[in-house]
DSSP file (Angstrom, degrees, kcal/mol; ACC not computed):
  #  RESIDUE AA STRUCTURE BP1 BP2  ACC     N-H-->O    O-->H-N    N-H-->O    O-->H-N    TCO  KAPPA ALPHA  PHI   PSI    X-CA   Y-CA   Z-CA
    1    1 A X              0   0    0      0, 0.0    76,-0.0     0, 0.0     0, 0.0   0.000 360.0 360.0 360.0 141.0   34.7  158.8 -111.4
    2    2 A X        +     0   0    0      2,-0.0     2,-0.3     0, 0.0    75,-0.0   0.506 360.0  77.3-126.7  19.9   36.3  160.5 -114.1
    3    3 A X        -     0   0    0      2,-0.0     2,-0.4     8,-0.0    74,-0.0  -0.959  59.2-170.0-103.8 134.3   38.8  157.4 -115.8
    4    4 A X        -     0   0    0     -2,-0.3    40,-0.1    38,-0.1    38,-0.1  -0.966  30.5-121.0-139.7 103.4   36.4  155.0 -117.9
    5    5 A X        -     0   0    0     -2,-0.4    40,-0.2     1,-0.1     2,-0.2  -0.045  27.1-141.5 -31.0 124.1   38.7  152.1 -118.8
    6    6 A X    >   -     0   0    0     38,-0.2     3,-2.5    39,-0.1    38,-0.2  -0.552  61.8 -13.6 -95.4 159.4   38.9  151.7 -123.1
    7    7 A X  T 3  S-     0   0    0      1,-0.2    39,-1.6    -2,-0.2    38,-0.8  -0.221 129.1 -15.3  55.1-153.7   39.0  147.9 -124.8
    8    8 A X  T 3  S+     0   0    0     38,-0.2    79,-2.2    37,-0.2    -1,-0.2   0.028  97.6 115.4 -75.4  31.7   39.6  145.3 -122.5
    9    9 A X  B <   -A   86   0A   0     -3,-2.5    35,-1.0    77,-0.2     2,-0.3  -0.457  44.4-143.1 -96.7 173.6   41.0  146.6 -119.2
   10   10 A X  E     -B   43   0B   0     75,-2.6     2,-0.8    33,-0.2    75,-0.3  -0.888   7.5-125.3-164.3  83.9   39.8  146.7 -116.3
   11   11 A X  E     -B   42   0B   0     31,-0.8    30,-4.5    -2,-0.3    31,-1.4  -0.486  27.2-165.3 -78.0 124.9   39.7  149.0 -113.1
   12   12 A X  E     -BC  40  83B   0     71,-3.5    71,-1.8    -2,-0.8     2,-0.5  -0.827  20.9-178.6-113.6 113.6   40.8  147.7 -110.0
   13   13 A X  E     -B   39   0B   0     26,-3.0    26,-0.7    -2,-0.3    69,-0.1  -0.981  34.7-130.4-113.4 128.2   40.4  148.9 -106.3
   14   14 A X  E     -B   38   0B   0     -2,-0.5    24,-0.3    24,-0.3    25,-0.2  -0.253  10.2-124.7 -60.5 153.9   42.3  146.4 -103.7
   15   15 A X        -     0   0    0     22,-2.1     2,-0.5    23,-0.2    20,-0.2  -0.305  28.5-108.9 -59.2 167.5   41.0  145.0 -101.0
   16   16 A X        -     0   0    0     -2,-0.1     2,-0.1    18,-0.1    18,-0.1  -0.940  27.3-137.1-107.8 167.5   42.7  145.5  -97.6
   17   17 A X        -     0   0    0     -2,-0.5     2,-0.2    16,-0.1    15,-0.0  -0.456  32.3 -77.9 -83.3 160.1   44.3  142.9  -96.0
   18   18 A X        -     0   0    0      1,-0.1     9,-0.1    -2,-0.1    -1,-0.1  -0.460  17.8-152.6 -70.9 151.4   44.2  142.0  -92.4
   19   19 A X  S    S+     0   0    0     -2,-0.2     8,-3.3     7,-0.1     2,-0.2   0.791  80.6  48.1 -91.6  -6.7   45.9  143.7  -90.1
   20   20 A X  S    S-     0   0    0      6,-0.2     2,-0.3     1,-0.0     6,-0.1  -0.554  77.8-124.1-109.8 168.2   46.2  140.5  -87.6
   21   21 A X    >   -     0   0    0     -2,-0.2     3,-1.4     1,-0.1    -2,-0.0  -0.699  43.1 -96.6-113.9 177.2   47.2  137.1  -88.4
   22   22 A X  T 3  S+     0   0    0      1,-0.3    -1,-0.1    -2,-0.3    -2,-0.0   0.654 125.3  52.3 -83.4 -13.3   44.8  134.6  -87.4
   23   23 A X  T 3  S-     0   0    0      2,-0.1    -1,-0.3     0, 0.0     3,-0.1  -0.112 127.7 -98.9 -94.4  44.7   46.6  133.8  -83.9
   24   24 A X    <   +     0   0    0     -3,-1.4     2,-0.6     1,-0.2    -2,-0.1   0.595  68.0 155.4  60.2  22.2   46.4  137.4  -83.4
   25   25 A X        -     0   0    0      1,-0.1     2,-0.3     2,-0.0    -1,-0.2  -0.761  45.5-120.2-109.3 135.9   49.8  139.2  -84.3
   26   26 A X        -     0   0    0     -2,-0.6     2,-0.6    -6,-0.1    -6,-0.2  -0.303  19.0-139.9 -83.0 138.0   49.7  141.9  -85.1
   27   27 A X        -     0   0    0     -8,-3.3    -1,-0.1    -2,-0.3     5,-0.1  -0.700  16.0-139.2-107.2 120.2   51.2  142.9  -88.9
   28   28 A X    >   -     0   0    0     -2,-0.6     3,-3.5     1,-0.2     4,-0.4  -0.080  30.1-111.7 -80.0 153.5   53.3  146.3  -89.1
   29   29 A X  G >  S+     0   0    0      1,-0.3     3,-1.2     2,-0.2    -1,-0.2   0.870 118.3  58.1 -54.3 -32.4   52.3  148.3  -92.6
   30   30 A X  G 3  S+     0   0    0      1,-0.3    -1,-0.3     3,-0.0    -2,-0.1   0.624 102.3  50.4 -87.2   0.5   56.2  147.2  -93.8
   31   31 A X  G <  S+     0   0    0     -3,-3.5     2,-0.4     2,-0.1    -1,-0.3   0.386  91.3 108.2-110.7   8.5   55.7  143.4  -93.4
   32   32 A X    <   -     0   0    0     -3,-1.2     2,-0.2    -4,-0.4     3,-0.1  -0.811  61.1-145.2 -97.1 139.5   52.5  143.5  -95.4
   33   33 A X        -     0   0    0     -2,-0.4     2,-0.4     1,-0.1   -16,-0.1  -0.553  32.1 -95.8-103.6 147.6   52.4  142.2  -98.6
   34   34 A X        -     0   0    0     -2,-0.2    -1,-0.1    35,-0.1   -18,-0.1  -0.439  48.7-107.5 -50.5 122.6   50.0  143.9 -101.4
   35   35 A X        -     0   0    0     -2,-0.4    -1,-0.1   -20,-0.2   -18,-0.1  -0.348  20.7-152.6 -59.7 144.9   46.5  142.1 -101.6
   36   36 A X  S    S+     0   0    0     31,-0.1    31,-5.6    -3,-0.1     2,-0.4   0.084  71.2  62.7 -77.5 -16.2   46.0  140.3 -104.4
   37   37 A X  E     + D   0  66B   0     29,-0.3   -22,-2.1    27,-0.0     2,-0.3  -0.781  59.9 164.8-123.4 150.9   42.3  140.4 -104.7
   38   38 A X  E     -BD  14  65B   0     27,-2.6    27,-1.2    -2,-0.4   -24,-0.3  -0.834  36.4 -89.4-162.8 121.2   40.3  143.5 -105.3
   39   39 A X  E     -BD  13  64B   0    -26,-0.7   -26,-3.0    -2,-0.3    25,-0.2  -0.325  40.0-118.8 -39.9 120.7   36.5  145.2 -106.5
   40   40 A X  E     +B   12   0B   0     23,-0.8    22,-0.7   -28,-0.2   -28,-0.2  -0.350  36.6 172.7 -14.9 126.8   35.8  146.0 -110.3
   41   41 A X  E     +     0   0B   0    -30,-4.5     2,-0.3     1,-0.6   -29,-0.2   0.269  63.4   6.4-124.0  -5.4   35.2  149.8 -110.4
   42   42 A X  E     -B   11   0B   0    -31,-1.4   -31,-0.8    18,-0.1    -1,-0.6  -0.914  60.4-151.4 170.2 143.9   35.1  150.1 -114.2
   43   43 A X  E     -B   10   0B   0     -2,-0.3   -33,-0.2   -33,-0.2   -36,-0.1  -0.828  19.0-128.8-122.5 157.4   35.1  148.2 -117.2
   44   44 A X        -     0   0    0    -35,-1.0   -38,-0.2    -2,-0.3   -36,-0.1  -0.150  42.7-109.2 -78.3-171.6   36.2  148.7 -120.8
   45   45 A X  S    S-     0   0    0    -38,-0.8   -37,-0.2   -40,-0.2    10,-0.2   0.552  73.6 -87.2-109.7  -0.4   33.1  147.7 -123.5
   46   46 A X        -     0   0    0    -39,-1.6     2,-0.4   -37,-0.1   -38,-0.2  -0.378  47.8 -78.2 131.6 157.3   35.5  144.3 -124.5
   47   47 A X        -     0   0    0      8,-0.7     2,-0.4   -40,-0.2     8,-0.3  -0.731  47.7-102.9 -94.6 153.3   38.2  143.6 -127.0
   48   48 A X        -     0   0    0     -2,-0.4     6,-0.2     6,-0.2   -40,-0.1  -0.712   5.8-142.5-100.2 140.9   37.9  143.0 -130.7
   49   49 A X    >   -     0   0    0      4,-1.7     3,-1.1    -2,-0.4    -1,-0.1  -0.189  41.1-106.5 -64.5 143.7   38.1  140.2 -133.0
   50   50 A X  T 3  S+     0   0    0      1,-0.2    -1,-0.1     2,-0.1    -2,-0.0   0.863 125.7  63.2 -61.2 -18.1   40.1  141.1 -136.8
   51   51 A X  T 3  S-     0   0    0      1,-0.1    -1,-0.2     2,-0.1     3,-0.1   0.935 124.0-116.2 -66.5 -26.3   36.6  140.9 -137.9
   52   52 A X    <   +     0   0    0     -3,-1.1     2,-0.2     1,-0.2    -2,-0.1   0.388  65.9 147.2 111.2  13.8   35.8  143.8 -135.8
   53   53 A X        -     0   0    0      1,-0.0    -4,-1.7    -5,-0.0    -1,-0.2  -0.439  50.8-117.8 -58.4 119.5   33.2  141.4 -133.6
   54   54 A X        -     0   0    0     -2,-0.2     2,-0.3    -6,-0.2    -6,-0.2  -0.595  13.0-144.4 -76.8 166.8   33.1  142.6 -129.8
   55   55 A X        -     0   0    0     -8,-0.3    -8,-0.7   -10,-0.2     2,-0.1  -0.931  26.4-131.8-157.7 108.5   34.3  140.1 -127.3
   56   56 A X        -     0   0    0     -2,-0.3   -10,-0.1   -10,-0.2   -11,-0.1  -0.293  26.8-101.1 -77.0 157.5   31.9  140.8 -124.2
   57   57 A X        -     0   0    0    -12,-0.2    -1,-0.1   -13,-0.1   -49,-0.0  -0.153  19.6-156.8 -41.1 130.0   33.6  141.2 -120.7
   58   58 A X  S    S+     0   0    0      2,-0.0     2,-0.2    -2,-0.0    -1,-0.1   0.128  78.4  59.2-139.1  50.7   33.6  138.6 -118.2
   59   59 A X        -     0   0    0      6,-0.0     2,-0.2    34,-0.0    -2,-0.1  -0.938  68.7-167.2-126.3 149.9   34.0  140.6 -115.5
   60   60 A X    >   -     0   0    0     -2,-0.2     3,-1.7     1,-0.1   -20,-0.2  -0.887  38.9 -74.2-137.2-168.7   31.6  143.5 -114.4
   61   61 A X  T 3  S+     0   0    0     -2,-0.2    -1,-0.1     1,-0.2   -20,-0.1  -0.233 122.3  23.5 -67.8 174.6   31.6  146.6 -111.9
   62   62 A X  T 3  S+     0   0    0    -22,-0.7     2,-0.8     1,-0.1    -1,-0.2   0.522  91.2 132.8  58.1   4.5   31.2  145.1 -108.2
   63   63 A X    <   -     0   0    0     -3,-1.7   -23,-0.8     1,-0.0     2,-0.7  -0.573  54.0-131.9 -80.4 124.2   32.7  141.6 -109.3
   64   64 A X  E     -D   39   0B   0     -2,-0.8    30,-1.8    30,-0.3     2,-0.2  -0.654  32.5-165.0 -71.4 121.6   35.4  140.3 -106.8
   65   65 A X  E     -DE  38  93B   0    -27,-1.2   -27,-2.6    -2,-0.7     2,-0.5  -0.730  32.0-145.6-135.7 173.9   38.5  139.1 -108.2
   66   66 A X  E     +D   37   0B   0     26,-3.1    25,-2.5    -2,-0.2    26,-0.4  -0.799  30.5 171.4 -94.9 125.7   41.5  137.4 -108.0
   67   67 A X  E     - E   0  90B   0    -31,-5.6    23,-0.2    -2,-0.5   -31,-0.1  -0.957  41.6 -78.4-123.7-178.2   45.1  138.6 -110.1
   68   68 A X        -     0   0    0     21,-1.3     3,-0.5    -2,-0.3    -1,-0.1   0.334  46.2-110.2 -36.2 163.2   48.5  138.0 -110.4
   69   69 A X  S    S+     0   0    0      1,-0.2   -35,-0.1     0, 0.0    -1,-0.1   0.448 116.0  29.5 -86.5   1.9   50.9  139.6 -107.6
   70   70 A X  S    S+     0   0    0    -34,-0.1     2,-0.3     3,-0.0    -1,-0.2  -0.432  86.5 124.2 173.1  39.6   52.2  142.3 -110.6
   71   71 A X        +     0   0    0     -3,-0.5    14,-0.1    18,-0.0    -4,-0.0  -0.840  53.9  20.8 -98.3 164.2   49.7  142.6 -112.6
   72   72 A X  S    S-     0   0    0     -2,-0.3     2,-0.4     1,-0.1    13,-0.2   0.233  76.5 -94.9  91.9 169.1   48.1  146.4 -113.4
   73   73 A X  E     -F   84   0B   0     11,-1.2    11,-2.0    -2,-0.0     2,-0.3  -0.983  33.4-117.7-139.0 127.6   49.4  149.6 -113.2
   74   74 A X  E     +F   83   0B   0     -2,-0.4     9,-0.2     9,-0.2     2,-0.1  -0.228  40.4 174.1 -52.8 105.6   48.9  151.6 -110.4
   75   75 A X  E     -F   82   0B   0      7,-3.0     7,-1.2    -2,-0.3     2,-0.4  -0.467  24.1-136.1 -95.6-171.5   46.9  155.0 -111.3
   76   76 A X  E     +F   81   0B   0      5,-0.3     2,-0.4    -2,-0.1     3,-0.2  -0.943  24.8 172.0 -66.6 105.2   45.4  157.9 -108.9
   77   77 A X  E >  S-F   80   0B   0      3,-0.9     3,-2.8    -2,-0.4    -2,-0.0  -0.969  73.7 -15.3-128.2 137.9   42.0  159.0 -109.7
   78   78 A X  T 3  S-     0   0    0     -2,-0.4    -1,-0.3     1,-0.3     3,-0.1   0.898 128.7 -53.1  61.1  39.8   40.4  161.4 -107.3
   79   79 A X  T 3  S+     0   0    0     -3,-0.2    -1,-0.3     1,-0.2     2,-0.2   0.529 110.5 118.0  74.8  -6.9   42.9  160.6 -104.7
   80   80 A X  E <   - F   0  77B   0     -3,-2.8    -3,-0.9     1,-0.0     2,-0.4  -0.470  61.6-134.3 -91.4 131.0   42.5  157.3 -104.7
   81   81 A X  E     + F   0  76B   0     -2,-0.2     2,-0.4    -5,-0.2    -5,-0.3  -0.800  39.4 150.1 -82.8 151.2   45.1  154.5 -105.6
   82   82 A X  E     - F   0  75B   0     -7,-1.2    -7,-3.0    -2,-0.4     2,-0.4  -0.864  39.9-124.2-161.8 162.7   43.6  151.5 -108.1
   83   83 A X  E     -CF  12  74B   0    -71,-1.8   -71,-3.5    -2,-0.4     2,-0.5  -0.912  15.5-152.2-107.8 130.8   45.3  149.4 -110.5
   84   84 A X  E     + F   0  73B   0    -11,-2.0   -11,-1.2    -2,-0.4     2,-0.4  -0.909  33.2 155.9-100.4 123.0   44.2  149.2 -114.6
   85   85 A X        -     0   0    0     -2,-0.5   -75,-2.6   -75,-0.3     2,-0.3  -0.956  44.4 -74.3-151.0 177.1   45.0  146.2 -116.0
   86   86 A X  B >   -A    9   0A   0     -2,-0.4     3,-3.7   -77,-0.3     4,-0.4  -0.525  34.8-128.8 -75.0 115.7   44.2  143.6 -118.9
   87   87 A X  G >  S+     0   0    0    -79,-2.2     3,-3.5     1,-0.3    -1,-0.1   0.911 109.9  65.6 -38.7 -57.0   41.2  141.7 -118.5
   88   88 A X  G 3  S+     0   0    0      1,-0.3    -1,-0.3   -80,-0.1   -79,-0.1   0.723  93.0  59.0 -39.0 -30.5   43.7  138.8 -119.2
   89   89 A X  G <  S+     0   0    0     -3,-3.7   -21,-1.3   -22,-0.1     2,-0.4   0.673  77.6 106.1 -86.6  -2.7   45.5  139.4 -116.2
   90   90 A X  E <   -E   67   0B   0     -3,-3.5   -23,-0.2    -4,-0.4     3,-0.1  -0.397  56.6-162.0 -68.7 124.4   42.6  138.9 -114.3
   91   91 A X  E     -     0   0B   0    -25,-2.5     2,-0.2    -2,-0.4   -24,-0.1   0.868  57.0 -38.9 -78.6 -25.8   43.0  135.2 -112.4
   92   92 A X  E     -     0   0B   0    -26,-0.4   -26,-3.1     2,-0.0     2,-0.6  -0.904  54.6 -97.0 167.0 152.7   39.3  134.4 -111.4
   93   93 A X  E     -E   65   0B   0    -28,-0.2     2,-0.7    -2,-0.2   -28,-0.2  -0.871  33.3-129.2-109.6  98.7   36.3  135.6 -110.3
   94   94 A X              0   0    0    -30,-1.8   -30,-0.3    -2,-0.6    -2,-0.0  -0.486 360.0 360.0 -49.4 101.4   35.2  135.3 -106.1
   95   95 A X              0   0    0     -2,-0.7    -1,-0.2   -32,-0.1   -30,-0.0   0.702 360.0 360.0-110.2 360.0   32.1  134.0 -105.9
């Protein structure tokens, strides 16, 4: 990977969604809504305090998470879509 998130942000690869609903209909690529939930690929080392004090992560790579519906901004690394966004925007952690 050749983007290494700075500060507190946070690289984001989506899940996919399903492509069936749970009685089995099937949903065409233009009625699907962007996943909300997504893998960690890369972390920043944390944001700073005015003292200059790091303020560890509390997310790390491989964690499954939740955001916002408009959070990040969509980049392309390596061919690839992900969103970078603000640890803050992060909703929660899947466990």
């Amino acid at each position: 990977m050749a983007l290494k998130p700075l500060h507190d942000r946070v690289l984001v690869r989506r899940t996919e969604s399903d492509e069936k609903t749970s009685g089995g209909l099937i949903i065409p690529e233009s009625a699907k809504e962007k996943p909300a939930e997504g893998e960690v690929i890369a972390c920043g080392e944390g944001a700073r305090k005015d003292s200059g004090e790091l303020i560890d992560m509390a997310v790390k790579e491989g964690d499954k998470i939740l955001f916002g519906k408009w959070s990040g901004t969509e980049v392309t690394v390596d061919g690839e879509e992900l969103l970078m966004m603000k640890e803050s925007d992060i909703l929660g952690i899947i466990a």
